[in-house]
C-alpha positions as CSV (number, residue, x, y, z in Angstrom):
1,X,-2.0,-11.4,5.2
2,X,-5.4,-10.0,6.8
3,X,-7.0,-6.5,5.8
4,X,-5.1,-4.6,8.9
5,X,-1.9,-5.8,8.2
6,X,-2.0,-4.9,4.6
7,X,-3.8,-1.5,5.5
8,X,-0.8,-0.8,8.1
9,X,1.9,-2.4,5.4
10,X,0.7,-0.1,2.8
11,X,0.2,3.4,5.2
12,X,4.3,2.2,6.1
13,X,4.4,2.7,2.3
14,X,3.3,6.2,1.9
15,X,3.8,7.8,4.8
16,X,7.2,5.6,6.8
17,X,9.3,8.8,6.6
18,X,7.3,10.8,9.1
19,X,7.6,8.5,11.7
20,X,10.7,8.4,14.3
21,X,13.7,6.1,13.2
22,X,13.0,4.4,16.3
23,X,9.1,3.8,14.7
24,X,10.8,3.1,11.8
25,X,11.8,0.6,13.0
26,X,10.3,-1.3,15.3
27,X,6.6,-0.9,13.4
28,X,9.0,-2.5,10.3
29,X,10.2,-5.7,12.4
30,X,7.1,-6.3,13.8
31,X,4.8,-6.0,10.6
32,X,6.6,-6.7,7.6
33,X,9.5,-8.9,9.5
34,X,7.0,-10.8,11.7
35,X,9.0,-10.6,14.9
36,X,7.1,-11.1,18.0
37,X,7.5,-8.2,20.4
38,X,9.2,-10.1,23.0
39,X,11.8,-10.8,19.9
40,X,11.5,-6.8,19.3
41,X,12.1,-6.1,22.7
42,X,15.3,-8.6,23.5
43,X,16.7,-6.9,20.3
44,X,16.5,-3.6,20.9
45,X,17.2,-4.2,24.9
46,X,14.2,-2.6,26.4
47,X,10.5,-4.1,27.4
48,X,8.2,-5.4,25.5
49,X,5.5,-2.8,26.6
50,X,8.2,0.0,25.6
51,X,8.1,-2.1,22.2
52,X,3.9,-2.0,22.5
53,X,3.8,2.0,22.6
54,X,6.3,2.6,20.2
55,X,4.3,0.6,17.7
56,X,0.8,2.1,18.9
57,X,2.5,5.5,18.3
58,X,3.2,4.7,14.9
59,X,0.3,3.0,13.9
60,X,-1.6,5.9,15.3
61,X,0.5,8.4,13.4
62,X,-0.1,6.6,10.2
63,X,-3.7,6.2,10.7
64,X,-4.2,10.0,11.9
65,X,-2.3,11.0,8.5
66,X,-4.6,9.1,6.1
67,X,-7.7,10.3,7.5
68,X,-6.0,13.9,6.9
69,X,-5.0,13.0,3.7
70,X,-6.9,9.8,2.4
71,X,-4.6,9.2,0.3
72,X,-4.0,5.9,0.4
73,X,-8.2,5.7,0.4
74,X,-7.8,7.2,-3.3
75,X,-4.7,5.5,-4.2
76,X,-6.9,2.6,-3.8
77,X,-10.1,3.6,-5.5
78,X,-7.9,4.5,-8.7
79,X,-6.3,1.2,-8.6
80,X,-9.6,-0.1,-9.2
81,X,-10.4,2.1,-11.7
82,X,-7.5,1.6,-13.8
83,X,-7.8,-2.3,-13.6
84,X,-11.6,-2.1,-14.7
85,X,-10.4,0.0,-17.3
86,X,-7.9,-2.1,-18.5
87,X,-10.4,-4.9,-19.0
88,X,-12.7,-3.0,-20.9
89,X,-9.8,-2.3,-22.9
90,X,-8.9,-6.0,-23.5
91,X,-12.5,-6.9,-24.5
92,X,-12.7,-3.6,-26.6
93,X,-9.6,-5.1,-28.5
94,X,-10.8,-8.4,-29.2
95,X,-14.1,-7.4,-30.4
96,X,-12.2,-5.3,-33.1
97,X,-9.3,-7.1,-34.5
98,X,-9.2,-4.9,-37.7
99,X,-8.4,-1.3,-37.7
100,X,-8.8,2.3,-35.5
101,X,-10.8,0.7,-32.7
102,X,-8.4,-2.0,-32.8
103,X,-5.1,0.1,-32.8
104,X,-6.6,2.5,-30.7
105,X,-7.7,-0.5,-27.6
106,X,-4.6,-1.6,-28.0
107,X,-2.9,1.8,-27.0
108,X,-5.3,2.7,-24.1
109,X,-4.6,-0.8,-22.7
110,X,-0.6,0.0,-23.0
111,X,-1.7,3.5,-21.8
112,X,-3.7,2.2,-18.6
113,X,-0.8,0.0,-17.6
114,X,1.5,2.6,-17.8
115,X,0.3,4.1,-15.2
116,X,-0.3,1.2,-12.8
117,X,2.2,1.1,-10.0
């Protein structure tokens, strides 16, 4: 999957509900089915430049929202964040098998997963 697929997959993701059902829809077939939009379009009965504009409408909706929002920008950057921590968590732990330090890597790596997605 290239970077603009997964970028659109993942605005779908947080933002999907404030787009039309017909959006919805036909931004869902296209992206995360992988219909064509000549398959779109003999679906849903209607052209497959109608098919076009519908998912440019979306797109654009989603794209507009995260530059209001960016959250899916920070969602990201944490993501990072907690998997670096996580590591330095792990390495914390097995450079102190034995006591505190040991027990208490061991509940910041459970902690940082916890609160992975």
């Amino acid at each position: 999957m290239d970077e603009d697929t997964l970028l659109m997959t993942m605005l779908f993701d947080f933002f999907g509900d404030m787009l039309t059902e017909k959006q919805r829809e036909y931004f869902d077939l296209y992206h995360n089915e992988d219909l064509s939009l000549s398959e779109i379009a003999e679906k849903a009965g209607i052209s497959r430049q109608g098919v076009y504009d519908i998912i440019a409408r979306a797109e654009k909706t989603l794209v507009d929202i995260e530059q209001k929002t960016g959250i899916v920008k920070k969602w990201r950057e944490n993501r990072i964040e907690l998997e670096r921590a996580e590591e330095m968590a792990k390495k914390l732990q097995n450079l102190s098998k034995k006591g505190e330090a040991a027990t208490l890597a061991k509940e910041l790596a459970l902690t940082i997963e916890a609160c992975k997605f």
